[in-house]
N, C-alpha and C positions, 0 to 999 in steps of 0.2 A: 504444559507438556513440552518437555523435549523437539517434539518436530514445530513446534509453534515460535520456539525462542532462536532455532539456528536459520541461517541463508542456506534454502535446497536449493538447489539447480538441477531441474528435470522436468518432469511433468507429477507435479505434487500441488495437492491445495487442498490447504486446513479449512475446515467449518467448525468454528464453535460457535456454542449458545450461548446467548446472553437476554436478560431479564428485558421485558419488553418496554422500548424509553429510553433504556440508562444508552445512550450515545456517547457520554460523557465517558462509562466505564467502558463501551468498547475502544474508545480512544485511549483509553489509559495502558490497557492492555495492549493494544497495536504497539504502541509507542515505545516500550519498557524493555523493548528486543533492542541489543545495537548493533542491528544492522535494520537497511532502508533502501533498500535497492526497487522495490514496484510492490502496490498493493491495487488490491480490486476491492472496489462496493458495488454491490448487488442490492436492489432495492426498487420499488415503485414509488418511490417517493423523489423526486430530482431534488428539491430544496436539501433534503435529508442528505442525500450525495452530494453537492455541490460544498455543504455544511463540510463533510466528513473528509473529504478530498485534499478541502484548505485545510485543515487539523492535522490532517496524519504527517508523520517526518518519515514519507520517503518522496525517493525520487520520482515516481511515476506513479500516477495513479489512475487504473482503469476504472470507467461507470461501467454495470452493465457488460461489464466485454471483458476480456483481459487479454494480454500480449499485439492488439492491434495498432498499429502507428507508423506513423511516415518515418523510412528508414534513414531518412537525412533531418528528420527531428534530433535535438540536441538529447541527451539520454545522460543517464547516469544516477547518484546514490544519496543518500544520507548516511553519517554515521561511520561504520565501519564498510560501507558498502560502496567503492568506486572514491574518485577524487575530483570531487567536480562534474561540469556535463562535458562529454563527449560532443564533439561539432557543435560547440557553445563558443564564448567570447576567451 
């Protein structure tokens, strides 16, 4: 889908389905967009998120929550999304 593959900026958030398991394939998919500016996993599982978090190529990634973080946390993108982190080295 269109709204899955572009960077929105708003309050927008995609849910699609995926066969139950394949992790493997929702990583394939996250990843395949270029841009990487922040992603969220939603899940009861931490292992599962902790997993998913390290894999994805963006910048920030919410467990559980999304857009929360200390505002002098370093920030920033993968990809086509930012140049680097912000208030990093």
């Amino acid at each position: 889908m269109y709204i899955a593959q572009e960077e929105s900026f708003g309050p927008v958030m995609v849910i699609s389905k995926f066969k139950n398991g394949d992790v493997e394939g929702v990583l394939r998919r996250a990843n395949t967009t270029e841009y990487g500016l922040a992603s969220g996993v939603f899940t009861k599982d931490i292992s599962k998120a902790l997993y998913i978090s390290e894999k994805l190529e963006a910048g920030t990634v919410f467990i559980n929550t999304y857009n929360k973080t200390d505002v002098a946390a370093p920030f920033g993108g993968f990809k086509q999304s930012g140049f680097g982190k912000d208030l990093g080295k």
